[in-house]
C-alpha positions in Angstrom: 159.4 82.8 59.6 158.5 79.3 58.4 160.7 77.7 56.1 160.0 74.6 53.5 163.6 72.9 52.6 163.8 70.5 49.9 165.8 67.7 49.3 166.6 64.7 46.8 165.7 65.1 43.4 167.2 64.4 40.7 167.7 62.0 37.5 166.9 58.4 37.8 165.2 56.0 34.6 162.4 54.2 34.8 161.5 51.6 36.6 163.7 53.3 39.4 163.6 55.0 43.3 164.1 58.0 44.5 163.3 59.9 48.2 162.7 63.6 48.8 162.7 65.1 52.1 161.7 68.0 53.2 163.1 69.3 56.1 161.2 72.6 58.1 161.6 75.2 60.3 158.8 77.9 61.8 156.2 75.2 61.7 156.1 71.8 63.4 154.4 69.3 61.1 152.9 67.1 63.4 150.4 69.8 64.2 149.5 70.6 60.5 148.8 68.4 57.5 152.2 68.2 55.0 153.1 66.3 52.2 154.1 67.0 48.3 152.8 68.5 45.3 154.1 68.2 41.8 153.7 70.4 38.9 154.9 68.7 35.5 155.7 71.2 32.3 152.4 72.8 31.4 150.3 71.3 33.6 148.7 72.1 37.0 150.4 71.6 40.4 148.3 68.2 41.9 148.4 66.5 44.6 150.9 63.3 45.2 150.5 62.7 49.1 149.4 64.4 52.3 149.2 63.2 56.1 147.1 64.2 58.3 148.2 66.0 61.6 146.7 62.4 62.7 149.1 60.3 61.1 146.2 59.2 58.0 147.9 59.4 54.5 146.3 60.2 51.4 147.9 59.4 47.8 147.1 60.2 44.1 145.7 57.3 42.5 148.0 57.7 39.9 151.0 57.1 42.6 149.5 54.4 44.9 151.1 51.7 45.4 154.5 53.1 44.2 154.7 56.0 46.9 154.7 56.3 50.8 154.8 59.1 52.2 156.4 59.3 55.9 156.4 62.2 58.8 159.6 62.2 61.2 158.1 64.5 64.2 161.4 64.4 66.1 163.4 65.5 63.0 160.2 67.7 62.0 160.8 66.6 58.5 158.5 64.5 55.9 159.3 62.8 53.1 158.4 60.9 50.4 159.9 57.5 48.9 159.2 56.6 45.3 159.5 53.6 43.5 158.8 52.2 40.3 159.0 55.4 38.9 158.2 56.4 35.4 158.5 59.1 32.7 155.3 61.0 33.5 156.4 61.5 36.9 158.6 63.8 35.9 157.9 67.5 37.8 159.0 69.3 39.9 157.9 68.5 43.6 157.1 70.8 46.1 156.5 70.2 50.1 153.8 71.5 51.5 152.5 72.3 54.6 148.6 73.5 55.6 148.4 75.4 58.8 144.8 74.5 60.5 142.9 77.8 59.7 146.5 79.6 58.4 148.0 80.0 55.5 149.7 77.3 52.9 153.6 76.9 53.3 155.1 76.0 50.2 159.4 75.1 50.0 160.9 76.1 46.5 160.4 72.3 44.4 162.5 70.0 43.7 163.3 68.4 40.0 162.5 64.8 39.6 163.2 63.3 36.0 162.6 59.8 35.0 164.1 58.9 31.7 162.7 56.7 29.4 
């Protein structure tokens, strides 16, 4: 049984950091490509970052530059390290993991708020 295990969230203002991690079991993520989704209130889930079971990372453009995204295959965890965050990052974030020619693996989200 694969398992997606969140980690980090929380309250922080603007202008501020925060990391997630997400921590996995079933799956090993170096074989697969992981990384986070967010979903803010009322809107879609999107895309924040991925990496490739290659190592390549992919961001949003509306988080490059402030996010990095980073795969631990001894630990078998990956997580993400946010800076300069602001308001309209605000979601909850979800890990992620896409099995090549399997199902999605999804862990339960995480709460990120950025105050104002």
């Amino acid at each position: 049984q694969v398992q997606l295990v969140e980690s980090g969230g929380g309250l922080v203002q603007a202008g501020g950091s925060l990391g997630l991690s997400c921590a996995a079991s079933g799956i090993i993520f170096r074989y697969n490509a992981v990384g986070w989704y967010r979903q803010a209130p009322g809107k879609e889930r999107e895309l924040v970052a991925l990496i490739s079971s290659f190592g390549s990372a992919n961001y949003a453009d509306s988080v490059k530059g402030r996010v990095a995204i980073f795969r631990d295959s001894v630990k078998n965890t990956v997580s993400l390290q946010m800076n300069s965050l602001k308001p309209e990052d605000t979601a909850v974030y979800y890990c992620y993991a896409q099995t090549v020619g399997g199902p999605v693996y999804w862990g339960q989200g995480t709460q990120v708020t950025v105050s104002s």
